[in-house]
mmCIF file as Biopython writes it, N, C-alpha, C and O atoms, coordinates in Angstrom:
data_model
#
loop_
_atom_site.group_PDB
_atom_site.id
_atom_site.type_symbol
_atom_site.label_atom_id
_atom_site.label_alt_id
_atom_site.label_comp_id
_atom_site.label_asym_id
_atom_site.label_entity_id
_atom_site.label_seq_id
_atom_site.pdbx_PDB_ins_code
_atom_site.Cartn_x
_atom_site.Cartn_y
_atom_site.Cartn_z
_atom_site.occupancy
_atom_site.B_iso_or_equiv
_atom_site.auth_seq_id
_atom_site.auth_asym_id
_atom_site.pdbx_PDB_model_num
ATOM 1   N N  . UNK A ? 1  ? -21.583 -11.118 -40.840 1.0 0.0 1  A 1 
ATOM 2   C CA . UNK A ? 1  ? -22.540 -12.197 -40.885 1.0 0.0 1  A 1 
ATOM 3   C C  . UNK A ? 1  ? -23.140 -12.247 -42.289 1.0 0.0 1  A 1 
ATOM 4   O O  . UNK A ? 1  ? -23.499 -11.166 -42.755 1.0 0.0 1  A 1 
ATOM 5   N N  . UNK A ? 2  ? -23.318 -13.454 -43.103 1.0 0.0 2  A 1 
ATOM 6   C CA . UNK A ? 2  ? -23.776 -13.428 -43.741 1.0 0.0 2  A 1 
ATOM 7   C C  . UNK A ? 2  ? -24.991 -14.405 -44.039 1.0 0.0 2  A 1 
ATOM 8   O O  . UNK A ? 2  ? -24.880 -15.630 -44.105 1.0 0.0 2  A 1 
ATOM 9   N N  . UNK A ? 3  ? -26.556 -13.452 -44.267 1.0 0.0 3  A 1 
ATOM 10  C CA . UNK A ? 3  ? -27.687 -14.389 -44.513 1.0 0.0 3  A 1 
ATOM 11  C C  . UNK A ? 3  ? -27.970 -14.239 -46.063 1.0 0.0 3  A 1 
ATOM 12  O O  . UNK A ? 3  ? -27.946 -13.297 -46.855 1.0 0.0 3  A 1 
ATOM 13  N N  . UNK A ? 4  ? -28.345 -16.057 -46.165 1.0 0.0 4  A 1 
ATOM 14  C CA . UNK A ? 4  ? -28.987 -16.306 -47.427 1.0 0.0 4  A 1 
ATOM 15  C C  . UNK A ? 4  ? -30.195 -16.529 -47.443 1.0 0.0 4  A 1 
ATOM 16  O O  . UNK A ? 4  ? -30.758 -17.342 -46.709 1.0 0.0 4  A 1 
ATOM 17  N N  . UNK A ? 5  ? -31.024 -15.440 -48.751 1.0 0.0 5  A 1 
ATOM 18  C CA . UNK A ? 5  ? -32.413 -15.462 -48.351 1.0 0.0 5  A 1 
ATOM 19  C C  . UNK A ? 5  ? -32.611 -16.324 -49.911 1.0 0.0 5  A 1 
ATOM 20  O O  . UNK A ? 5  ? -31.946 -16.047 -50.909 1.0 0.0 5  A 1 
ATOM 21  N N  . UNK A ? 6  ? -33.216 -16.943 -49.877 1.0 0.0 6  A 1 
ATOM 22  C CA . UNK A ? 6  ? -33.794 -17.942 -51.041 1.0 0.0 6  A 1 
ATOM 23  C C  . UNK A ? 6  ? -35.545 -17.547 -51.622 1.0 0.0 6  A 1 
ATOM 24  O O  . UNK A ? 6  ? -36.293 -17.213 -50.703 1.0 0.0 6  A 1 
ATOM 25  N N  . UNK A ? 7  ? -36.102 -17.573 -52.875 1.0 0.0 7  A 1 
ATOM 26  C CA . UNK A ? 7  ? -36.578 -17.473 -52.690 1.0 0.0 7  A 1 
ATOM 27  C C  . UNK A ? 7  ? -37.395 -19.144 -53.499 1.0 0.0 7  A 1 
ATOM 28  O O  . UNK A ? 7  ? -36.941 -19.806 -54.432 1.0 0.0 7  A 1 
ATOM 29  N N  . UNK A ? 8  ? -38.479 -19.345 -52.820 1.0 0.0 8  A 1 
ATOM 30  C CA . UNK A ? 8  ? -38.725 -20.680 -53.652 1.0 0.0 8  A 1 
ATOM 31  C C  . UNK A ? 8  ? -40.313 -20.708 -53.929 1.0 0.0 8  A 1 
ATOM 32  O O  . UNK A ? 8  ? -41.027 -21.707 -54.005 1.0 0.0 8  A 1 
ATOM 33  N N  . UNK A ? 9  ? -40.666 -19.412 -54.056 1.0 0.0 9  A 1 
ATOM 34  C CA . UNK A ? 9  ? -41.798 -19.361 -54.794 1.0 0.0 9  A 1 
ATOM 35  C C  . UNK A ? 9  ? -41.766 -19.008 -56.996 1.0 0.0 9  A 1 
ATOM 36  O O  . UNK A ? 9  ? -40.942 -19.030 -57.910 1.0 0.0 9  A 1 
ATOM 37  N N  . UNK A ? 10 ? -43.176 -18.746 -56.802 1.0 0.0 10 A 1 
ATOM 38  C CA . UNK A ? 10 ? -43.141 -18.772 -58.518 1.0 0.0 10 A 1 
ATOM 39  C C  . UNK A ? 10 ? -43.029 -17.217 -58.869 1.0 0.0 10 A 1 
ATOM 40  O O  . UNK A ? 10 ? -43.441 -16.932 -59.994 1.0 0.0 10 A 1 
ATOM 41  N N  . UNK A ? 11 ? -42.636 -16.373 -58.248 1.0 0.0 11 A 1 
ATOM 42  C CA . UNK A ? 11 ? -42.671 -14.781 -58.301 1.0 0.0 11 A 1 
ATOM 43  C C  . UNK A ? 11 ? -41.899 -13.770 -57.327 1.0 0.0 11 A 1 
ATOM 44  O O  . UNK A ? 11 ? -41.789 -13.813 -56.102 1.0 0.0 11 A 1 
ATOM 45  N N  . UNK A ? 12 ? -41.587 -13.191 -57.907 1.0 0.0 12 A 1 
ATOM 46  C CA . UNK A ? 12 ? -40.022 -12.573 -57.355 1.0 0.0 12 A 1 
ATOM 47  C C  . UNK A ? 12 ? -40.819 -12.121 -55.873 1.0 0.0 12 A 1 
ATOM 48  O O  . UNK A ? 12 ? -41.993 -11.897 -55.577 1.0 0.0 12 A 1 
ATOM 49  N N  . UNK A ? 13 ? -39.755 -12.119 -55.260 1.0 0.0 13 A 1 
ATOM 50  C CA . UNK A ? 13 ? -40.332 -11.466 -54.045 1.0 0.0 13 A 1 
ATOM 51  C C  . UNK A ? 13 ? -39.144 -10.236 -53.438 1.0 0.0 13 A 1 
ATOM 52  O O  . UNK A ? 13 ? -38.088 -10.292 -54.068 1.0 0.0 13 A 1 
ATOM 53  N N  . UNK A ? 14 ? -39.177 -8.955  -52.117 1.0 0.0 14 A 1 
ATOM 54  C CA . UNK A ? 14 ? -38.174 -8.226  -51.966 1.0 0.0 14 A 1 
ATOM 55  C C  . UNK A ? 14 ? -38.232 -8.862  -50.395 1.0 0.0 14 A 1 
ATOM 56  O O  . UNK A ? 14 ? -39.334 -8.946  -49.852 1.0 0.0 14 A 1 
ATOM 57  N N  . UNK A ? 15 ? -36.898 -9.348  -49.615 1.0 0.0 15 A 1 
ATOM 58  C CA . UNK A ? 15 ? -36.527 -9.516  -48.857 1.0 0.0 15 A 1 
ATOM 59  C C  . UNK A ? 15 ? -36.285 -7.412  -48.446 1.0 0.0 15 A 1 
ATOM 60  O O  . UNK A ? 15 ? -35.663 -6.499  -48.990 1.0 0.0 15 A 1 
ATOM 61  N N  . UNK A ? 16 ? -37.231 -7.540  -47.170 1.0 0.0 16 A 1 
ATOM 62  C CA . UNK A ? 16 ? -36.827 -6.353  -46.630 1.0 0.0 16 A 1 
ATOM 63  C C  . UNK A ? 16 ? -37.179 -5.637  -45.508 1.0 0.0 16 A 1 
ATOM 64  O O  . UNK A ? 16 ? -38.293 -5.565  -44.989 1.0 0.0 16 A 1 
ATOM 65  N N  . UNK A ? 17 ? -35.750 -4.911  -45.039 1.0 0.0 17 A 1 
ATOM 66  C CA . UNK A ? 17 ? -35.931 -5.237  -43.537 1.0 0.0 17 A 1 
ATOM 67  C C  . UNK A ? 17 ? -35.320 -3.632  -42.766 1.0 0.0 17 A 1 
ATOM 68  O O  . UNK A ? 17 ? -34.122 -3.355  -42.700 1.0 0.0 17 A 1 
ATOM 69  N N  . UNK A ? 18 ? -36.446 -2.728  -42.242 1.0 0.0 18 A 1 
ATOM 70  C CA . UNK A ? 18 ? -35.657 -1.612  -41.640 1.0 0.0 18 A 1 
ATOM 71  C C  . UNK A ? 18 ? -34.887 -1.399  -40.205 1.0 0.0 18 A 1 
ATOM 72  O O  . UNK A ? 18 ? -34.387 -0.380  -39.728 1.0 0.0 18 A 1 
ATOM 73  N N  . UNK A ? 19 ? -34.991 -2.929  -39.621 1.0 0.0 19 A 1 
ATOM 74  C CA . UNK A ? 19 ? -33.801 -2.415  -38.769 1.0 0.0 19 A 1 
ATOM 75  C C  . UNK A ? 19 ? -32.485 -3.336  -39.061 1.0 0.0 19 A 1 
ATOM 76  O O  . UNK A ? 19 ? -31.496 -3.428  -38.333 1.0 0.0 19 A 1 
ATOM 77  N N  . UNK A ? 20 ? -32.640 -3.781  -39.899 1.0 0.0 20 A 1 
ATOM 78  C CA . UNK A ? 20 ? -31.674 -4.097  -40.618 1.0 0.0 20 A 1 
ATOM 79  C C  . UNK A ? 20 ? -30.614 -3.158  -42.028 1.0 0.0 20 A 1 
ATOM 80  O O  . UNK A ? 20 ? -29.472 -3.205  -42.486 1.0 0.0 20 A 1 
ATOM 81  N N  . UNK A ? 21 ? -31.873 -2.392  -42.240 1.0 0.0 21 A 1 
ATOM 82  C CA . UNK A ? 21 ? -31.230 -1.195  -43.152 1.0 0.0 21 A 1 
ATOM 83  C C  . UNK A ? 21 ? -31.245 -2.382  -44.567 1.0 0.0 21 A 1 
ATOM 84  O O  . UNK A ? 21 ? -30.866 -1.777  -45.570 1.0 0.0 21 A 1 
ATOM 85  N N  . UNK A ? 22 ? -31.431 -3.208  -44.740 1.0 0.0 22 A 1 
ATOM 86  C CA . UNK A ? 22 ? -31.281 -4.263  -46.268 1.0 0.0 22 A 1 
ATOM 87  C C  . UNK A ? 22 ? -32.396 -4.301  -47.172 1.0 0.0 22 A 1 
ATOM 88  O O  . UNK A ? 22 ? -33.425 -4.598  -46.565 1.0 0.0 22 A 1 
ATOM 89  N N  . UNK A ? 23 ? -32.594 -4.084  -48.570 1.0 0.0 23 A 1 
ATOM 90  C CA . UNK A ? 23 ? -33.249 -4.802  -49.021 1.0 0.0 23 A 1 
ATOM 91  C C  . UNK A ? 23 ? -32.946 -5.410  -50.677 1.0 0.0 23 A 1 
ATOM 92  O O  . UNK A ? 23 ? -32.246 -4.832  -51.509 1.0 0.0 23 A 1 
ATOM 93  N N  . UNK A ? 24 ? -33.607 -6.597  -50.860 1.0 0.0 24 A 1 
ATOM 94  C CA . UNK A ? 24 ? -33.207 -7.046  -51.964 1.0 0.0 24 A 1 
ATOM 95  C C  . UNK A ? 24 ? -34.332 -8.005  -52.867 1.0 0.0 24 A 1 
ATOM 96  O O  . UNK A ? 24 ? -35.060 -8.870  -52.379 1.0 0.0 24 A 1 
ATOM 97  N N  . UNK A ? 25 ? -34.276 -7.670  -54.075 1.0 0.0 25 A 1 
ATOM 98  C CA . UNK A ? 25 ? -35.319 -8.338  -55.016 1.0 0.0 25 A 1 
ATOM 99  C C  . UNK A ? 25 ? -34.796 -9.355  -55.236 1.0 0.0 25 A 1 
ATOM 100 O O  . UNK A ? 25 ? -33.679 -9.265  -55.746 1.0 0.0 25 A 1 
ATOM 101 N N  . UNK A ? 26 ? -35.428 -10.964 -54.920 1.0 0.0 26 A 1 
ATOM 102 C CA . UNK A ? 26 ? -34.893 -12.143 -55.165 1.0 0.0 26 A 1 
ATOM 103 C C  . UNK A ? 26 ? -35.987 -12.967 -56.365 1.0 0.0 26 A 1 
ATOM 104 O O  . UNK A ? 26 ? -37.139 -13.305 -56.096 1.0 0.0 26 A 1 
ATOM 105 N N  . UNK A ? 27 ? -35.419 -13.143 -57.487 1.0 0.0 27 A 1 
ATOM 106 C CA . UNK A ? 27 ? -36.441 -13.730 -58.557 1.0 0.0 27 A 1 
ATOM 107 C C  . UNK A ? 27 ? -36.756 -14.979 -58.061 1.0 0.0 27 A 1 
ATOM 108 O O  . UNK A ? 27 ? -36.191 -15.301 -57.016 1.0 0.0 27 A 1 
ATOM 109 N N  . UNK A ? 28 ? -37.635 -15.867 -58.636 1.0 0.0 28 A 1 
ATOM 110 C CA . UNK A ? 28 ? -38.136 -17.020 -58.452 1.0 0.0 28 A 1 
ATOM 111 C C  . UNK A ? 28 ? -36.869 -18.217 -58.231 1.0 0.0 28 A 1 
ATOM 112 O O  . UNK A ? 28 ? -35.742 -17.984 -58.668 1.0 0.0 28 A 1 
ATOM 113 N N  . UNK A ? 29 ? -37.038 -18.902 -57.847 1.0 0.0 29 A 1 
ATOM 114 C CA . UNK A ? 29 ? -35.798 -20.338 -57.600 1.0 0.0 29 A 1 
ATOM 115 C C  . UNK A ? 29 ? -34.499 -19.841 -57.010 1.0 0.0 29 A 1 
ATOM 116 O O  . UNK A ? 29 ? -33.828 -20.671 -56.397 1.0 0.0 29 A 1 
ATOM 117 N N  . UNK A ? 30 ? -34.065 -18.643 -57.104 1.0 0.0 30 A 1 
ATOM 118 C CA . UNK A ? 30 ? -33.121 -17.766 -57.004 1.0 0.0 30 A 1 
ATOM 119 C C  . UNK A ? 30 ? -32.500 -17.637 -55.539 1.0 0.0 30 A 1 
ATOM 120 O O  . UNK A ? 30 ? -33.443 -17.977 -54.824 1.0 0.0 30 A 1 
ATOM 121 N N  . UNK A ? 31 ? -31.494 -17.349 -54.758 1.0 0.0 31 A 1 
ATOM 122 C CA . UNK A ? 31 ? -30.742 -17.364 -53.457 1.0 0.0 31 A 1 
ATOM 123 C C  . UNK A ? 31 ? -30.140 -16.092 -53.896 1.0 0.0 31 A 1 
ATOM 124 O O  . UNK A ? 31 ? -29.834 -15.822 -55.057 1.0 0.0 31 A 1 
ATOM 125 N N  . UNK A ? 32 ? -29.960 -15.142 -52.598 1.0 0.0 32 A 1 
ATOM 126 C CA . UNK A ? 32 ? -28.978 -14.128 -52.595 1.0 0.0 32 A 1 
ATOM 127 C C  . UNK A ? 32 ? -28.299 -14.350 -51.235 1.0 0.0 32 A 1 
ATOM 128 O O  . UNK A ? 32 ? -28.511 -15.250 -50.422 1.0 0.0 32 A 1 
ATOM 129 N N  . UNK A ? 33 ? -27.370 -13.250 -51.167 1.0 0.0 33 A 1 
ATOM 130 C CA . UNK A ? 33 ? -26.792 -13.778 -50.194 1.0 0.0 33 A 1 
ATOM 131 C C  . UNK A ? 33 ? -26.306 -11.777 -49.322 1.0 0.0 33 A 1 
ATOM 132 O O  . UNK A ? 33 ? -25.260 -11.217 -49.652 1.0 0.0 33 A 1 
ATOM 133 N N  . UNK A ? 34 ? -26.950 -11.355 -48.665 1.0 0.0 34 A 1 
ATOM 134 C CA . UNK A ? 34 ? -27.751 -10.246 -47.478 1.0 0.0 34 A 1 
ATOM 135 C C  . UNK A ? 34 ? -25.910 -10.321 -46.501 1.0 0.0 34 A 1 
ATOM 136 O O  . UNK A ? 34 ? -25.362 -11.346 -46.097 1.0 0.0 34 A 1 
ATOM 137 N N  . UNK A ? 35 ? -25.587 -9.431  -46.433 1.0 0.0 35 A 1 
ATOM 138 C CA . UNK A ? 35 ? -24.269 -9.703  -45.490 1.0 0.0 35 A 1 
ATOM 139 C C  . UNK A ? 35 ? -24.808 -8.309  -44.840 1.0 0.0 35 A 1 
ATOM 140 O O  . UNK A ? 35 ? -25.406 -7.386  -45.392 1.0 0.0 35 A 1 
ATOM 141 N N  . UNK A ? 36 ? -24.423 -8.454  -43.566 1.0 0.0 36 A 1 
ATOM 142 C CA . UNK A ? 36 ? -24.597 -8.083  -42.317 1.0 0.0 36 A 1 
ATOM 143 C C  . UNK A ? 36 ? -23.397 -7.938  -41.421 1.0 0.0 36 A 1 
ATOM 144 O O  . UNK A ? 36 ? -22.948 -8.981  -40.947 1.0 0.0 36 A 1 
ATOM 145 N N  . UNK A ? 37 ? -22.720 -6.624  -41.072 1.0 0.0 37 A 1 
ATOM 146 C CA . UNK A ? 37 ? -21.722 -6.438  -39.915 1.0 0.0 37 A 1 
ATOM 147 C C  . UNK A ? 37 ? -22.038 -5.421  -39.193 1.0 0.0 37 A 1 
ATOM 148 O O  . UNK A ? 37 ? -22.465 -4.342  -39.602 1.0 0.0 37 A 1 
ATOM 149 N N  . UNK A ? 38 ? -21.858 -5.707  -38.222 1.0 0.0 38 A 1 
ATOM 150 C CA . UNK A ? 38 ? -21.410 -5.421  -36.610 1.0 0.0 38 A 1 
ATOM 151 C C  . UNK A ? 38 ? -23.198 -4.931  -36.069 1.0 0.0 38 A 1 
ATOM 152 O O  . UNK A ? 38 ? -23.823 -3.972  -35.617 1.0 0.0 38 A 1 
ATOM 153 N N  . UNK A ? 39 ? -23.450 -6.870  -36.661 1.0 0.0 39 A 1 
ATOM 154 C CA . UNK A ? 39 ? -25.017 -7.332  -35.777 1.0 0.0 39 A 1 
ATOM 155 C C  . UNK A ? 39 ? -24.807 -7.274  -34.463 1.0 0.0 39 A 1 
ATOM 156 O O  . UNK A ? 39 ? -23.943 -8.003  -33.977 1.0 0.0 39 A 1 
ATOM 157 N N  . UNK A ? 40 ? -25.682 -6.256  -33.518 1.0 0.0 40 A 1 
ATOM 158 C CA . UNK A ? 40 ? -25.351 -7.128  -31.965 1.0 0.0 40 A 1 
ATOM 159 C C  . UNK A ? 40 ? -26.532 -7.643  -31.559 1.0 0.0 40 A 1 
ATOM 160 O O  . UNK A ? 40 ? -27.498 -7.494  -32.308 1.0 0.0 40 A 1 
ATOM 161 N N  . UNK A ? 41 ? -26.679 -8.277  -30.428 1.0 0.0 41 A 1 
ATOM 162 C CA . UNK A ? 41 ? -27.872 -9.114  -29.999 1.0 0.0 41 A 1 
ATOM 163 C C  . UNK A ? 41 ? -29.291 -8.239  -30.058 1.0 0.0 41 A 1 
ATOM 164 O O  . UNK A ? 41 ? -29.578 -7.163  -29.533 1.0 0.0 41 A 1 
ATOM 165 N N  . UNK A ? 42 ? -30.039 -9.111  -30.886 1.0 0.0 42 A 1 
ATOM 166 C CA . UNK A ? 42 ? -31.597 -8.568  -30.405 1.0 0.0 42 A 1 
ATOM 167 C C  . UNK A ? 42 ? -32.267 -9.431  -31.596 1.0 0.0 42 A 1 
ATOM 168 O O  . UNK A ? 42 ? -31.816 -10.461 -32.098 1.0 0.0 42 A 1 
ATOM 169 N N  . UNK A ? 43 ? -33.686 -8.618  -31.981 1.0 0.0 43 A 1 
ATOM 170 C CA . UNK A ? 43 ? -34.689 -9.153  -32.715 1.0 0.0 43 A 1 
ATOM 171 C C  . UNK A ? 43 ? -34.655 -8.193  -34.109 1.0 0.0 43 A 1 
ATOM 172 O O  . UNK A ? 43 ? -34.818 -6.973  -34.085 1.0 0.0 43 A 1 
ATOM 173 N N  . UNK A ? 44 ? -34.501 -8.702  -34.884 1.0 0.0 44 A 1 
ATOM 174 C CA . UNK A ? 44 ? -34.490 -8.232  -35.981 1.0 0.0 44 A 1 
ATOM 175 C C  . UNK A ? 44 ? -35.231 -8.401  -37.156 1.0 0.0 44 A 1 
ATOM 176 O O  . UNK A ? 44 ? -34.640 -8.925  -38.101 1.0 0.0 44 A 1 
ATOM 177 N N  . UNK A ? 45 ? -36.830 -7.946  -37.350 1.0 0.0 45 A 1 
ATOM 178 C CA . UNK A ? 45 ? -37.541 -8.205  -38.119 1.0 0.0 45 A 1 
ATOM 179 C C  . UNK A ? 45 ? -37.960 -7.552  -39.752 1.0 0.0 45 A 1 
ATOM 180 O O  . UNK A ? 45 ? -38.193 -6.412  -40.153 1.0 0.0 45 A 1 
ATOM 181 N N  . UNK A ? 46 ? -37.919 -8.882  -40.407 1.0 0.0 46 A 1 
ATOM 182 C CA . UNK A ? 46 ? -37.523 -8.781  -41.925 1.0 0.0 46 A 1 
ATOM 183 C C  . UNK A ? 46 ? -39.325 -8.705  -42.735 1.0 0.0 46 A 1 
ATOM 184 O O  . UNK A ? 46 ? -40.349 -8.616  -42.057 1.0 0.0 46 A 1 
ATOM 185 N N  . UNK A ? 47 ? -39.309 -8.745  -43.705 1.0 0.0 47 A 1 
ATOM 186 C CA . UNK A ? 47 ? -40.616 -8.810  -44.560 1.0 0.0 47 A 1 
ATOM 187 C C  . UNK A ? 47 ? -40.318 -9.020  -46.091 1.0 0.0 47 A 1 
ATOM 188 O O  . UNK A ? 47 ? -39.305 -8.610  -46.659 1.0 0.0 47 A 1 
ATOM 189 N N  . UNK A ? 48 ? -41.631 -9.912  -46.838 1.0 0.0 48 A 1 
ATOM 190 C CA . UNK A ? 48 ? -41.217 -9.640  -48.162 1.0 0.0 48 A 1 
ATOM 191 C C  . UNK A ? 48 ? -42.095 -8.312  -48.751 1.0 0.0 48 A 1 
ATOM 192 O O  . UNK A ? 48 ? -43.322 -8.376  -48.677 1.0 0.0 48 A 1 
ATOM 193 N N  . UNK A ? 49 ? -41.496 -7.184  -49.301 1.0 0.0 49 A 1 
ATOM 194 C CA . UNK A ? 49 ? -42.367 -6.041  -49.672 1.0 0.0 49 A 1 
ATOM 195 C C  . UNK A ? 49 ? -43.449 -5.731  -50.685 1.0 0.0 49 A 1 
ATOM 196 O O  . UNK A ? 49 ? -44.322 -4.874  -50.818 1.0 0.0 49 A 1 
ATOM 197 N N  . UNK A ? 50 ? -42.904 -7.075  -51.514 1.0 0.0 50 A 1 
ATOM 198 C CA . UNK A ? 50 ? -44.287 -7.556  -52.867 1.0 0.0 50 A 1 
ATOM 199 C C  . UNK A ? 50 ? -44.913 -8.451  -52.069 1.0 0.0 50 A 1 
ATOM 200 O O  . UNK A ? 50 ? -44.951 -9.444  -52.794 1.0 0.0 50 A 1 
ATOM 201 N N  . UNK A ? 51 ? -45.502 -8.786  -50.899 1.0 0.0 51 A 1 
ATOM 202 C CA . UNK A ? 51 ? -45.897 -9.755  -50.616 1.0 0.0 51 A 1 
ATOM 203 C C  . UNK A ? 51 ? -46.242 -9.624  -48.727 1.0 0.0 51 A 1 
ATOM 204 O O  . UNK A ? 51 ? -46.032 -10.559 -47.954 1.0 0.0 51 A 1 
ATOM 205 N N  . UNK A ? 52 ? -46.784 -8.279  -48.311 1.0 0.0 52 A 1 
ATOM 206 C CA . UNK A ? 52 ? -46.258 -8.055  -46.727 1.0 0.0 52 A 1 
ATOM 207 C C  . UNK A ? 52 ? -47.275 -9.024  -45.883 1.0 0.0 52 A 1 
ATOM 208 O O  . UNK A ? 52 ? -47.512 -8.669  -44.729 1.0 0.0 52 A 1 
ATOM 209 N N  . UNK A ? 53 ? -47.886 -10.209 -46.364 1.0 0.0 53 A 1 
ATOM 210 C CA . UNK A ? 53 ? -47.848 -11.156 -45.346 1.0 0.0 53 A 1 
ATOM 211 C C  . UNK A ? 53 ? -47.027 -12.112 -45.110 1.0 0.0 53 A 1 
ATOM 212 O O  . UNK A ? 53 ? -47.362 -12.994 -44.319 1.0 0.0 53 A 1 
ATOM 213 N N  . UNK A ? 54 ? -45.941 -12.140 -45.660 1.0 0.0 54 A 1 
ATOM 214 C CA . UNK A ? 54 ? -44.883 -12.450 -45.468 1.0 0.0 54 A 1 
ATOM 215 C C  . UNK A ? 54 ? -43.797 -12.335 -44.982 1.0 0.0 54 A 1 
ATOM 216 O O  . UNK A ? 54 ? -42.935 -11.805 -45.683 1.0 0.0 54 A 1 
ATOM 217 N N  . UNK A ? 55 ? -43.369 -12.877 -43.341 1.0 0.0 55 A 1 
ATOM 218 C CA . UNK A ? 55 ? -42.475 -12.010 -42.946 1.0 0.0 55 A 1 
ATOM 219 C C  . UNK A ? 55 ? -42.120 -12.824 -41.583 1.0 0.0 55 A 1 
ATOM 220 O O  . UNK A ? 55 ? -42.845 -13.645 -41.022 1.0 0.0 55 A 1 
ATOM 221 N N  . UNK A ? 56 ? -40.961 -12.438 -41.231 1.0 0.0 56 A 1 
ATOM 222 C CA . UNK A ? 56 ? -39.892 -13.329 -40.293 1.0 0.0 56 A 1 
ATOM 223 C C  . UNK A ? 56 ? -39.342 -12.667 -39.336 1.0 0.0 56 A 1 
ATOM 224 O O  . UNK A ? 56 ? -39.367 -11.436 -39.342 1.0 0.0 56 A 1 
ATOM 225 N N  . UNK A ? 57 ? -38.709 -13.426 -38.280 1.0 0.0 57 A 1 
ATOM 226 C CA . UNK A ? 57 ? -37.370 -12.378 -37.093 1.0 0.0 57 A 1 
ATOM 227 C C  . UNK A ? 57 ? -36.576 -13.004 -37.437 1.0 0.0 57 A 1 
ATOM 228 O O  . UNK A ? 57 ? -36.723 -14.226 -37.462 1.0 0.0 57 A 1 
ATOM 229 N N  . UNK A ? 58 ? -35.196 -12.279 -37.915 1.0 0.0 58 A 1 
ATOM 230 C CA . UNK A ? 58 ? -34.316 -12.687 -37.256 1.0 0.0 58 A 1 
ATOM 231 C C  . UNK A ? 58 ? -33.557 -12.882 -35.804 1.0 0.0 58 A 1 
ATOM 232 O O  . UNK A ? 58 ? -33.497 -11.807 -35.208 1.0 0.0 58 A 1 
ATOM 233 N N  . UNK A ? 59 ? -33.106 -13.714 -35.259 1.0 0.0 59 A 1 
ATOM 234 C CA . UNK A ? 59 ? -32.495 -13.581 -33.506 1.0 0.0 59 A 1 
ATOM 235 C C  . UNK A ? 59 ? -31.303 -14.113 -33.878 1.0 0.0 59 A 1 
ATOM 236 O O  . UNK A ? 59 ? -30.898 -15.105 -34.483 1.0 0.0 59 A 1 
ATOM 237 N N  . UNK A ? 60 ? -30.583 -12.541 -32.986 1.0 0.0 60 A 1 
ATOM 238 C CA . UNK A ? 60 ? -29.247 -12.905 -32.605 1.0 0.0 60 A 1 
ATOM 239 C C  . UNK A ? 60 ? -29.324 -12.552 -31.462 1.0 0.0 60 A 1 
ATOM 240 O O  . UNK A ? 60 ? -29.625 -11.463 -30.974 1.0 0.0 60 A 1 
ATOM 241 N N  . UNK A ? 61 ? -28.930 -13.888 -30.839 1.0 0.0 61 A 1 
ATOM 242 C CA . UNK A ? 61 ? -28.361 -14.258 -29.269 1.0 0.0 61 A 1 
ATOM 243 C C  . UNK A ? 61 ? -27.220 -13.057 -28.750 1.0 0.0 61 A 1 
ATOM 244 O O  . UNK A ? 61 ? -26.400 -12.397 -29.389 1.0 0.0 61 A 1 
ATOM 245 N N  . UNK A ? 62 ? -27.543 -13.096 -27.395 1.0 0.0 62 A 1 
ATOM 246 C CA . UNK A ? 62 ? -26.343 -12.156 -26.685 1.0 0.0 62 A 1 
ATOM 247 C C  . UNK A ? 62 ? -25.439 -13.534 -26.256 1.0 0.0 62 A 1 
ATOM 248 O O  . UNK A ? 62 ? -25.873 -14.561 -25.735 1.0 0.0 62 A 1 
ATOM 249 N N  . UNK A ? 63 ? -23.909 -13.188 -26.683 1.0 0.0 63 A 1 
ATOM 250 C CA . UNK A ? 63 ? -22.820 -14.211 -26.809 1.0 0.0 63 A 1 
ATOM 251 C C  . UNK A ? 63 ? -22.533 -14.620 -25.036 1.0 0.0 63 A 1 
ATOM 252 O O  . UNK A ? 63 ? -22.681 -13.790 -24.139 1.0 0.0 63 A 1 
ATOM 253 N N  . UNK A ? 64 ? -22.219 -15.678 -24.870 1.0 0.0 64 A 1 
ATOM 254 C CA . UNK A ? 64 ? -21.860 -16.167 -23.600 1.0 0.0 64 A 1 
ATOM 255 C C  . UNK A ? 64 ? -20.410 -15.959 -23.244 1.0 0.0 64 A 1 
ATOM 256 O O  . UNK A ? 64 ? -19.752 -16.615 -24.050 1.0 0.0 64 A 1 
ATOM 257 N N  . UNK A ? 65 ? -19.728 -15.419 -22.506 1.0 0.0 65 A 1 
ATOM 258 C CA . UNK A ? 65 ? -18.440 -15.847 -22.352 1.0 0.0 65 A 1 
ATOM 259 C C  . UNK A ? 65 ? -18.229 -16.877 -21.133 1.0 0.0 65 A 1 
ATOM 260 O O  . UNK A ? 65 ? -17.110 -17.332 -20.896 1.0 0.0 65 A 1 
#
């Protein structure tokens, strides 16, 4: 899986996330691109670390067959 974290403020920020095991310094205007394998379903919550009111879940769905 691959997520793109953007950042679109005026000051770098760190995309970062421990149950994800990722983290990454994204400068101002700037996109990276966070790849992720063998995600399985749940909640997965991220933060920026220069900035910890800042902060998101990721959700990955449990797949339907």
């Amino acid at each position: 899986m691959r997520l793109e974290v953007s950042n679109q403020t005026a000051v770098a920020i760190e995309f970062e996330s421990f149950e994800l095991n990722r983290e990454r310094v994204v400068q101002p205007g700037q996109k990276v691109a966070v790849y992720l394998s063998g995600l399985g379903p749940g909640r997965y919550e991220f933060f920026d670390d220069f900035h910890p009111e800042r902060k998101g879940v990721l959700v990955r769905p449990v797949r339907r067959a």
